[in-house]
C-alpha positions as CSV (number, residue, x, y, z in Angstrom):
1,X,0.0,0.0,0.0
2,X,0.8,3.8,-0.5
3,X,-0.2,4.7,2.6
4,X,2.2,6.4,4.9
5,X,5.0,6.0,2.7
6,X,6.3,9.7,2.6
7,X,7.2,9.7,5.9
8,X,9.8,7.6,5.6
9,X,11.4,8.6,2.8
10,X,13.4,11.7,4.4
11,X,13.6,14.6,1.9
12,X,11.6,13.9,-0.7
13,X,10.5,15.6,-4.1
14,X,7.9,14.3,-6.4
15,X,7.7,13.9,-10.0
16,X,4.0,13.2,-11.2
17,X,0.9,14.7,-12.9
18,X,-1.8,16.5,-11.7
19,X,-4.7,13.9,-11.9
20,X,-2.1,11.0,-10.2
21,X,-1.3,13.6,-8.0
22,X,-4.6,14.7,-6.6
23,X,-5.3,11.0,-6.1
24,X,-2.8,9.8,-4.3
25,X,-1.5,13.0,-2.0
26,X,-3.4,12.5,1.0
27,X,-2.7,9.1,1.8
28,X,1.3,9.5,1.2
29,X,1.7,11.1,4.5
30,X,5.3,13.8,4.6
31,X,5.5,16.9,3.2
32,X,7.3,17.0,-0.5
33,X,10.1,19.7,-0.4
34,X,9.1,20.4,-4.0
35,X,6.3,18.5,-6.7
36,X,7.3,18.6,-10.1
37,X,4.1,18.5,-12.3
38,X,5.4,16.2,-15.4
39,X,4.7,18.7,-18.9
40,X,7.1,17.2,-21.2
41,X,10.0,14.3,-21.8
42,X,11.7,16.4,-23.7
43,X,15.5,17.0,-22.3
44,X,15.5,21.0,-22.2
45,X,12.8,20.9,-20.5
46,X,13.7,18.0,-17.9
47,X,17.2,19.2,-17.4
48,X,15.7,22.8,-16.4
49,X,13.7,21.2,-13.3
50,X,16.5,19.2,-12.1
51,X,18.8,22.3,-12.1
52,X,16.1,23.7,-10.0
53,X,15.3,21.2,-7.5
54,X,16.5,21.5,-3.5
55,X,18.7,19.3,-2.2
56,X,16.4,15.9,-1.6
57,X,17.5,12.6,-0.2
58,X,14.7,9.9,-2.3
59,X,13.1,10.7,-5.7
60,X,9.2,9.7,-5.2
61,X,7.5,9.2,-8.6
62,X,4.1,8.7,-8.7
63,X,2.0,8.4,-11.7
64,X,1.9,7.0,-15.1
65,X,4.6,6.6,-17.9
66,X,6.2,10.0,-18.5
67,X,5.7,10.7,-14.4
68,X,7.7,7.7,-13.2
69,X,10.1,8.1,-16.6
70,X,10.6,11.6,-14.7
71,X,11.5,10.5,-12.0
72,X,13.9,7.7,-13.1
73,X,15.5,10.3,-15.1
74,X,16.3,13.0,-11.9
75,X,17.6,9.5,-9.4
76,X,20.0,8.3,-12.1
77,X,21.1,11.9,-12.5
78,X,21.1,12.8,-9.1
79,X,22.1,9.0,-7.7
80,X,19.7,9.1,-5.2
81,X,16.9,6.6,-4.2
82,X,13.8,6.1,-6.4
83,X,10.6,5.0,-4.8
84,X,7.9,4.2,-7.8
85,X,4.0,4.0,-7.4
86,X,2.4,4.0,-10.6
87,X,-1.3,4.9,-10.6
88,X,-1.7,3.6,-14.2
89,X,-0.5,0.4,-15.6
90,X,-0.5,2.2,-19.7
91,X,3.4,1.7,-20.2
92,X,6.1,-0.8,-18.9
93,X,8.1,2.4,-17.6
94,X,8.0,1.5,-13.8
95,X,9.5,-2.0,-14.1
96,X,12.6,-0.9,-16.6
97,X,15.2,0.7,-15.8
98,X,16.3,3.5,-18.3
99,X,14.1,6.5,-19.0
100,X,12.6,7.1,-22.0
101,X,13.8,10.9,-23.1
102,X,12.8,13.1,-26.3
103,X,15.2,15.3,-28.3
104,X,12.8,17.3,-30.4
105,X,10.2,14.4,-30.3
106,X,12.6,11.5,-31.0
107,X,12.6,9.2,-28.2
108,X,15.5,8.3,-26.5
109,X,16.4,5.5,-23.7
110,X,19.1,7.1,-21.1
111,X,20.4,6.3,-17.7
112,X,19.6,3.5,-15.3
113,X,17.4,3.9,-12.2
114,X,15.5,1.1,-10.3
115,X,13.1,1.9,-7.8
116,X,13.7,1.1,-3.8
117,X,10.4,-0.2,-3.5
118,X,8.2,0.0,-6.3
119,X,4.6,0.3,-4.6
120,X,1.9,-1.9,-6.5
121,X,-1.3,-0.1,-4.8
122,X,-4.7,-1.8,-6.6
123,X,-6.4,0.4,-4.6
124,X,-4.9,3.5,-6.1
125,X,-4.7,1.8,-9.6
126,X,-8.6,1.3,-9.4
127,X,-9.3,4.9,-8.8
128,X,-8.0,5.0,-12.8
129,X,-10.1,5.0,-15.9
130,X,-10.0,1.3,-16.5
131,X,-9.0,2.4,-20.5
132,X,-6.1,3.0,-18.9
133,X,-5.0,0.2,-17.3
134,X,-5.8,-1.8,-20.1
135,X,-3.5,0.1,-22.2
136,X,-0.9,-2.0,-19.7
137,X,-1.3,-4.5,-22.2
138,X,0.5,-3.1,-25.1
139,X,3.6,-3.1,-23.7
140,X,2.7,-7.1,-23.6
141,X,1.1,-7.3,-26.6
142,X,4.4,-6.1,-28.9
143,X,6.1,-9.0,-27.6
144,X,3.9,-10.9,-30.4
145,X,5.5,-8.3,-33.4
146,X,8.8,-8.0,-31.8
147,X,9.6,-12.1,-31.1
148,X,8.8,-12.3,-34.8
149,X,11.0,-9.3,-35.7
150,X,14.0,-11.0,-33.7
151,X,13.6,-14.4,-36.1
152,X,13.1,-12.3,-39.2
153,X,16.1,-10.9,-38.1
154,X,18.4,-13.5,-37.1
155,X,17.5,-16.0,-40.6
156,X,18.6,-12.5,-42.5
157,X,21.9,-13.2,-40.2
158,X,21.0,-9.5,-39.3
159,X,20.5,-9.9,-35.4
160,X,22.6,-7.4,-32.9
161,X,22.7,-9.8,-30.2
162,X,23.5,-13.7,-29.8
163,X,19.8,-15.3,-30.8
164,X,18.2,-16.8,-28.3
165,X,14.9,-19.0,-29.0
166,X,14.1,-19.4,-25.4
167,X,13.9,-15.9,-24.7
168,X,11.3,-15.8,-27.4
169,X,9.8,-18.7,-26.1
170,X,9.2,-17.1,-22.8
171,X,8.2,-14.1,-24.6
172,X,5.3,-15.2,-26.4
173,X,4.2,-17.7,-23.1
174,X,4.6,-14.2,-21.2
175,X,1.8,-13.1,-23.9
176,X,-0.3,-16.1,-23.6
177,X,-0.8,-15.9,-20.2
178,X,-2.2,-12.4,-20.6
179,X,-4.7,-13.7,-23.6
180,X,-5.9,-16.2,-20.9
181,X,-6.8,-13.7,-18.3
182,X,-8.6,-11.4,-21.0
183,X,-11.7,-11.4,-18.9
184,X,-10.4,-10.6,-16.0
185,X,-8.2,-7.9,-17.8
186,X,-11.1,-6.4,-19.8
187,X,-12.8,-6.1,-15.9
188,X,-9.3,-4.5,-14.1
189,X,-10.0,-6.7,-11.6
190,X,-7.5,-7.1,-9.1
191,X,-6.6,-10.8,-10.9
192,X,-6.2,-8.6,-14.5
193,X,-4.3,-5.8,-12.9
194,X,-1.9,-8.7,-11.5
195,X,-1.6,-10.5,-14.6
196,X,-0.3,-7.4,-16.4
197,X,2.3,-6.6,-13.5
198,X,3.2,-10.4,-13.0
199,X,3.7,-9.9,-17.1
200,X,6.1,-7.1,-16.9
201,X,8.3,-8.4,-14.4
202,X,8.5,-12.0,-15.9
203,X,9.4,-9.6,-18.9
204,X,12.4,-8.6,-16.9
205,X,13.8,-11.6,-16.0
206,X,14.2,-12.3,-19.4
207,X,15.4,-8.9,-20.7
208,X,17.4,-7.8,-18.3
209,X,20.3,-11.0,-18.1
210,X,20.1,-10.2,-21.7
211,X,21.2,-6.7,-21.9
212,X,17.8,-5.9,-24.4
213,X,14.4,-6.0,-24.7
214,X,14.5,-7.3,-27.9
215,X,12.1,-9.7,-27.4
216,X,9.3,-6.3,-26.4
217,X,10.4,-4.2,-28.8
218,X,10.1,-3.8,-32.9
219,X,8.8,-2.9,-35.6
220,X,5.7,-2.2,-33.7
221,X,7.4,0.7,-31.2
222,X,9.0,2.1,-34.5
223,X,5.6,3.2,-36.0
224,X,4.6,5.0,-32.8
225,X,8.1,6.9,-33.0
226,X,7.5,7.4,-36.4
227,X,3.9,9.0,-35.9
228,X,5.1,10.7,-32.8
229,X,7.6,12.8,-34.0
230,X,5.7,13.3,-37.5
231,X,3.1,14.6,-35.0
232,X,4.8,16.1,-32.4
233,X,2.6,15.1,-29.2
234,X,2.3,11.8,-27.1
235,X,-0.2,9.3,-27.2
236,X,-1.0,6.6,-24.7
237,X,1.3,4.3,-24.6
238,X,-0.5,0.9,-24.8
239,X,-2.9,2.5,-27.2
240,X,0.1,3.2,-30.0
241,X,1.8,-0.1,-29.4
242,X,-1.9,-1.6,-29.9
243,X,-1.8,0.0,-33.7
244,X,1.8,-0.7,-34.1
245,X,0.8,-4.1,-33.6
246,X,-2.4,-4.7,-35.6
247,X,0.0,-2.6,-38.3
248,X,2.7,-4.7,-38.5
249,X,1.6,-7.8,-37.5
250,X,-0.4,-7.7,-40.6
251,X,3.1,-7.0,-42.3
252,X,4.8,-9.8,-41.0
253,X,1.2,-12.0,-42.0
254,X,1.7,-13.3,-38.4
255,X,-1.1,-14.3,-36.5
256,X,-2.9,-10.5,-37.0
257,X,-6.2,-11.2,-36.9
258,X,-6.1,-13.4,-33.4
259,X,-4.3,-10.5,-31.5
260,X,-7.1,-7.9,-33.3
261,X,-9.5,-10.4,-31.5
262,X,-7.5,-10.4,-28.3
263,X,-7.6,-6.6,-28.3
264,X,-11.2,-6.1,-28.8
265,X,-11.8,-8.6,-26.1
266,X,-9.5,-6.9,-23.8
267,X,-11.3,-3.1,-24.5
268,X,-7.5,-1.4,-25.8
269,X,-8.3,1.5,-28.5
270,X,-6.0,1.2,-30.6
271,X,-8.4,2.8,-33.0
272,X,-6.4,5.9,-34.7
273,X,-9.8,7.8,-33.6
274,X,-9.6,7.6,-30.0
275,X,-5.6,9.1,-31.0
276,X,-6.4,11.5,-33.1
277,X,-4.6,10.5,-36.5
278,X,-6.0,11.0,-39.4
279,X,-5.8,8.4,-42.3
280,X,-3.8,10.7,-44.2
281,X,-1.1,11.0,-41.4
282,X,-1.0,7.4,-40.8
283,X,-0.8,6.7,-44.3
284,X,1.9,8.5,-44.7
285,X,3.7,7.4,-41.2
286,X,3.2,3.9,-43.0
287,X,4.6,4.6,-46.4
288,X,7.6,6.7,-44.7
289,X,8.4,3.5,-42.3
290,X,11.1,2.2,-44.4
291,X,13.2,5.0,-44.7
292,X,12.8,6.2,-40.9
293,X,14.1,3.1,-39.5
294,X,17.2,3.1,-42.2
295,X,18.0,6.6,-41.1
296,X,18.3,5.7,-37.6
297,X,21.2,3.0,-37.3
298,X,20.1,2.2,-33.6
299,X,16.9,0.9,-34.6
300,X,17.0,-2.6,-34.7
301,X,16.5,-5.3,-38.0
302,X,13.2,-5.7,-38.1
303,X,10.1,-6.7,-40.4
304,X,10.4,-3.1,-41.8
305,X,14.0,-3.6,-43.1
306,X,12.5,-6.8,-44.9
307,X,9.3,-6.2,-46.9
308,X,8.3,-3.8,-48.7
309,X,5.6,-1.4,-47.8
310,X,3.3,-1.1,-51.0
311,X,0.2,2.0,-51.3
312,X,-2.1,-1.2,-51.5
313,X,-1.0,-3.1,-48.5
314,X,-1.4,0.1,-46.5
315,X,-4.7,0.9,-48.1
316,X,-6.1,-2.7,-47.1
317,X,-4.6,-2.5,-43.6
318,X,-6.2,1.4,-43.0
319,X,-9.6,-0.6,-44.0
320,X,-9.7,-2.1,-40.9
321,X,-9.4,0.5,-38.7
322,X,-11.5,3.4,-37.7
323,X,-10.9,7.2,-38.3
């Protein structure tokens, strides 16, 4: 639980939002010697409040992704302790360990913080739109586009690290074991909101021995950072990945429409819509894939690098979705 926890933390300081915030104040107990309302990743902007921030012992981080990537971000700079509760399960942020930067809307992974203890409060979680915590699956979900990516890879001989089929084995049991508690998921009942954290941390003990999370991440992530810097502005994390996924999964013709079922089931929008993107924009995001990723060397080999991305196929795959 949450409760009381500020009060032993020494001097603290708080990166969050203001919803998260409001939520979860009264019950921390102590008395913040300074809240830093979360407006942007991007560096300037980060590096300007940690300039500006009193001398503090523990780095309390409560909120979603970009709160608790905030917060990472100041203890790794700073080396003090991080204490995590996230109030949203959206993104994977709270169980990794770098944070996720921009420089002029390019995202960037930097630093190393682990929090000292991460607080799992279902309590606070609840008090969440459940849209929200749903979204917790997408950072599950790419594991489906991005174990495929790392075979595609590896039989092009193109993989950056030494291949290894039981990672990807536990990747995609990691994801079946979410698709079984779809119910309970699509509910946010205490047994969904477990299965998604159980999920992330099983994610860990994979990724983190290995040095990579290629197994989580591909092709999928490399649409949403495509679309986000052609756009400028954030999306919900889970949501993106969700598009990323029925996008690309469709590319690599793997298995795309059972985790478009799964995703229905499960209530995650990853309707451009509910984002805002019009078809023209992802159209264009689509058609511009190619070239984005072979412009940026430290993207990984992927289904992208492999097959081509024709007008028709992305005129087919925009059919499915709803503007």
């Amino acid at each position: 639980s949450a409760d009381g926890i500020g009060k032993e933390l020494g001097r603290f300081v708080v990166t969050t939002m203001e919803i998260p915030w409001n939520l979860a104040k009264d019950r921390l107990g102590g008395t913040p010697e300074k809240v830093v309302l979360c407006e942007t990743m991007e560096i300037d902007w980060v590096d300007r409040q940690l300039a500006a921030l009193p001398s503090f012992d523990t780095v309390l981080a409560v909120g979603g992704g970009q709160a608790i990537d905030l917060g990472k971000y100041f203890a790794w700079k700073s080396g003090k302790r991080l204490v995590s509760i996230p109030t949203i399960l959206s993104v994977d942020a709270f169980v990794t360990p770098a944070a996720a930067i921009r420089k002029n809307h390019q995202v960037e992974y930097v630093g190393a913080a682990s929090p000292d203890p991460l607080v799992i409060d279902y309590d606070l979680l609840r008090l969440a739109p459940n849209e929200l915590n749903i979204a917790g699956v997408g950072d599950l979900l790419s594991n489906h586009t991005a174990c495929r990516d790392w075979e595609i890879a590896h039989a092009a001989g193109k993989s950056e690290y030494p291949f290894k089929p039981e990672s990807i084995e536990i990747g995609r049991d990691i994801l079946q074991q979410i698709i079984n508690r779809a119910d309970d998921i699509h509910r946010c009942s205490d047994e969904g909101l477990q299965a998604i954290v159980d999920g992330y941390m099983r994610l860990n003990t994979v990724c983190l021995p290995n040095g990579h999370y290629r197994i989580e991440e591909g092709s999928e992530h490399y649409l949403f950072y495509e679309l986000e810097e052609r756009l400028g502005r954030p999306f919900i994390h889970g949501w993106i990945v969700g598009l990323g996924v029925y996008c690309l999964s469709r590319l690599q013709d793997h298995r795309a429409e059972e985790m478009t079922d799964f995703m229905n089931r499960v209530g995650l929008k990853y309707d451009p819509k509910v984002m805002e993107i019009r078809p023209e924009d992802l159209r264009a995001a689509l058609l511009n894939l190619k070239t984005f990723v072979e412009s940026r060397p430290t993207l990984w080999y992927t289904v992208i690098n492999e097959r081509p991305i024709e007008p028709v196929w992305v005129d087919q795959t925009l059919s499915g979705l709803v503007f």
